[in-house]
C-alpha positions in Angstrom: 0.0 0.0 0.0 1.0 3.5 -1.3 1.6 5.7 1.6 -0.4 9.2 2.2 2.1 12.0 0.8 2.6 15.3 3.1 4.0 18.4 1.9 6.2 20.4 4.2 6.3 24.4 3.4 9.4 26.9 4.9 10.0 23.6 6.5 6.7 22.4 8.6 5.0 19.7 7.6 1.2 20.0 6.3 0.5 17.8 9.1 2.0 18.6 12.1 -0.1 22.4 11.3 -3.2 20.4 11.0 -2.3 18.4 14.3 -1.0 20.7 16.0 -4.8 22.7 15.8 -6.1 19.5 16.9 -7.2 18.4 13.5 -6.7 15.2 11.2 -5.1 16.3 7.7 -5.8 14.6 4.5 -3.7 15.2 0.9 -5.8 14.2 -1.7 -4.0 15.0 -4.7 -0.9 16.5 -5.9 -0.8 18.0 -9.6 1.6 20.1 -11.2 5.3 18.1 -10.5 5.4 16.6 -14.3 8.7 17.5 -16.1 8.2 20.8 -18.1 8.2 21.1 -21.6 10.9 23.9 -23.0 9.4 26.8 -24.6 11.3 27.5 -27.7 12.2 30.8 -29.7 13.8 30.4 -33.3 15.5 32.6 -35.8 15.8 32.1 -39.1 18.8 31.3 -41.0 19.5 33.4 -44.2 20.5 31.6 -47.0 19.0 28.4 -45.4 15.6 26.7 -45.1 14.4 26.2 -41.9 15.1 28.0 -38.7 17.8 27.4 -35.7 17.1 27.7 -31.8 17.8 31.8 -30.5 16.6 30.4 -26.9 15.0 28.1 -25.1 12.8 28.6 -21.3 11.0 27.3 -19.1 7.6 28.5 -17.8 6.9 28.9 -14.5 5.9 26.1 -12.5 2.7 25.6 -10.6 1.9 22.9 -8.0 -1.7 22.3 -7.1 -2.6 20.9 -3.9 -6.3 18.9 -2.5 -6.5 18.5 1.0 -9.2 18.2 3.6 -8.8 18.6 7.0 -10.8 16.8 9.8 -11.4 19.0 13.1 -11.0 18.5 16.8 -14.9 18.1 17.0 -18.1 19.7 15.5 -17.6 23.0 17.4 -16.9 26.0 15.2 -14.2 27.0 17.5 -11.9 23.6 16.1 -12.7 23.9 12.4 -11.9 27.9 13.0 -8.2 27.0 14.9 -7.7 24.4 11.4 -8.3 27.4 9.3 -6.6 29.7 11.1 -3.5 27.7 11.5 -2.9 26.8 7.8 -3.3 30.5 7.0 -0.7 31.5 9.0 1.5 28.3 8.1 1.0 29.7 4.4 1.7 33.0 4.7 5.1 34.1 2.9 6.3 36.9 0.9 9.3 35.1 -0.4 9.5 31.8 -1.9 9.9 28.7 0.6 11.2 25.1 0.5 8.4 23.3 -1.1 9.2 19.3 -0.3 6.6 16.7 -1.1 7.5 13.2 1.6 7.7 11.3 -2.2 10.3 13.1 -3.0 12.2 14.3 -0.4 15.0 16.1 0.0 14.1 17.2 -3.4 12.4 20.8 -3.0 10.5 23.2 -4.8 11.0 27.2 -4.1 8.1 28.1 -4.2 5.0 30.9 -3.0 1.7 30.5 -2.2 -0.5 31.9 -4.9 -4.2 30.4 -4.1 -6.0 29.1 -1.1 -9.5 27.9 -1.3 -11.4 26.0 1.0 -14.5 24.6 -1.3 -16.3 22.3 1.2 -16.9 23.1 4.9 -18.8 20.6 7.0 -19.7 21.0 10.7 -16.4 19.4 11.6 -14.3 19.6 8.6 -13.2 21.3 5.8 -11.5 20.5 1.8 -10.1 22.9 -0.6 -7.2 23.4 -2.8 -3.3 25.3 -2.6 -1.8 26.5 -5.5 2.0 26.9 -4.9 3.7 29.3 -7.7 7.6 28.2 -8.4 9.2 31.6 -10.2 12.0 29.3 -11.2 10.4 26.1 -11.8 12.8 23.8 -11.0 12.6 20.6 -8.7 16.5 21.1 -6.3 18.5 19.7 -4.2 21.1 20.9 -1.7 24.5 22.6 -3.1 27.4 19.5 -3.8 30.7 19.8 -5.0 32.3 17.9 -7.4 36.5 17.5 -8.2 37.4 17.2 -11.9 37.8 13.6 -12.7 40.8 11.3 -13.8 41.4 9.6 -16.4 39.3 10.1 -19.3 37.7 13.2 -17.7 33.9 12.2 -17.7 32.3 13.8 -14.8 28.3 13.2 -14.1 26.1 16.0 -12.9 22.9 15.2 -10.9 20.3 16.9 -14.0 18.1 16.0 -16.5 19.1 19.5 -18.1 21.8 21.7 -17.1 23.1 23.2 -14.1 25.6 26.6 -13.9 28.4 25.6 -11.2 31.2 27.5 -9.8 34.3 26.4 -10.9 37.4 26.8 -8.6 40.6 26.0 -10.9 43.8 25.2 -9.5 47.0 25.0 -11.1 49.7 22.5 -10.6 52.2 25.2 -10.1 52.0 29.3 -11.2 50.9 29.6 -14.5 50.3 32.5 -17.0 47.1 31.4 -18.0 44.3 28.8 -17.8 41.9 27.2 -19.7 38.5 24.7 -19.0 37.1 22.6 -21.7 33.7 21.3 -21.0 31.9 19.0 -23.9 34.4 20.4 -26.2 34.1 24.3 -25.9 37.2 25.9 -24.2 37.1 28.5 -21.6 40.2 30.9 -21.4 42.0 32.7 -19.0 44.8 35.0 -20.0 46.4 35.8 -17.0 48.2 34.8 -13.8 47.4 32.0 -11.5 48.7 30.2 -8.4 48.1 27.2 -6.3 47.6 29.5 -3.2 45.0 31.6 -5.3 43.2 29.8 -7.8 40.9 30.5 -10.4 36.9 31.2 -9.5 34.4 30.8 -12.3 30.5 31.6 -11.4 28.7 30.5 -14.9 25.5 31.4 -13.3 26.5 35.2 -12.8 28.8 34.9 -15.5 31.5 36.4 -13.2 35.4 35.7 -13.2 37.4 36.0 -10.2 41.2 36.1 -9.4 42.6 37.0 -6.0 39.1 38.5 -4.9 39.4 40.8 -8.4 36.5 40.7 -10.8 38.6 39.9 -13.8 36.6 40.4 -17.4 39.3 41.4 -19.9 41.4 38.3 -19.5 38.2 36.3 -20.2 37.6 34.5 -23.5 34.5 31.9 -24.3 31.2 31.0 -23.3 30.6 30.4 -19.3 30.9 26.6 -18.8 27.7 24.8 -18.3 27.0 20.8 -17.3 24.4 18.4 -18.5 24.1 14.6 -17.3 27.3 13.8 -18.5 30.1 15.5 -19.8 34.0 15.7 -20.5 35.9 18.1 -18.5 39.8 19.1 -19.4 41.8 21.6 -17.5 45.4 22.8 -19.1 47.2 22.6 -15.3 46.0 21.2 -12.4 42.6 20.5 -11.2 39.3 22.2 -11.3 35.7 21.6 -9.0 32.4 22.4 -9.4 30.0 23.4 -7.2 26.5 23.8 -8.0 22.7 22.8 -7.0 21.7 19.9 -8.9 18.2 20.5 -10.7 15.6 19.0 -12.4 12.6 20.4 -15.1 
């Protein structure tokens, strides 16, 4: 037998709110966690027939909740205290950790965007949440990973991409750097040591050396990684730390 799914939201639990007021809580129904198609913008190619890719996003993402809660007793001092405890467990101007028991630790950062309460009965009460994700990605807590031996293949926790930090370390002082991800270099003309290596943020596209934002010495597109890619540095080593992701 499956078991019931909670949610937790800015890190209480559906349940426990719904306890605590002296209530029994019931998820009904979950919608809204399916993997989201891109939304694609082309460009067409003069001189050519067709068209080629100029972007591609993601829309936002929203999860839909059913619930019903079950009060203390008939009173309509319990089903008030049920109602008056999940509107102030809901209640957030900035997007939470949304995290569903199936998938845990896996979150959501999300808002609350609707709360209706459709049935109310003497001593209970059903209705719907509607959770808005800005950036609709399912996460997971920061890792870091070390550029592999060998033949270089390194495996990124995604079914799409993620933008990591990059600290690059030479094997002694160098005069410049470079990082080859799936093929497509990523330059550094300048110096580097050991005792102060090289930091590469693809997600703010930001270079740093020594605590310097460095953008002249910087040459090719900020390193990205998919599921599984090939990762060369010209001396030394080079990690990456990111959030793995999911659409």
């Amino acid at each position: 037998m499956t078991a019931p799914v909670d949610l937790s939201f800015g890190g209480v639990s559906f349940a426990a709110v719904v306890a605590a007021a002296g209530g029994t809580p019931v998820v009904a129904e979950v919608a809204g966690r399916a993997a989201l198609p891109w939304s694609l913008r082309l460009r067409a190619v003069d001189g050519a027939d067709g068209a080629s890719v100029a972007s591609a996003v993601l829309a936002e993402r929203v999860v839909a909740v059913s619930f019903a809660a079950l009060a203390a007793d008939r009173s309509a001092a319990a089903k008030l205290a049920v109602e008056r405890a999940l509107a102030g467990w809901l209640l957030s101007r900035e997007p939470r950790p949304l995290v569903f028991s199936d998938q845990a630790p896996k979150f959501y950062e999300a808002v609350l965007s609707a709360y209706t309460v459709s049935v109310e009965r003497p001593n209970w009460i059903a209705g719907s949440l509607a959770f808005t994700c800005p950036g609709p990605w399912l996460w997971a807590d920061k890792i870091t990973v070390a550029s592999p031996d060998g033949d270089g293949v390194l495996e990124a926790d995604t079914n799409a991409y993620v933008e990591p930090v990059w600290t690059i370390t030479p094997a002694a002082s160098v005069s410049s750097l470079t990082l080859t991800v799936n093929g497509a270099p990523f330059s550094y003309s300048g110096p580097v040591t050991p005792l102060s290596p090289l930091l590469v943020d693809s997600a703010a596209r930001e270079t740093r050396q020594g605590g310097t934002l460095r953008v002249a010495e910087v040459d090719g597109d900020y390193p990205v990684l998919g599921a599984s890619n090939t990762v060369l540095v010209s001396s030394g080593t080079a990690s990456a730390s990111y959030r793995p992701r999911w659409v």
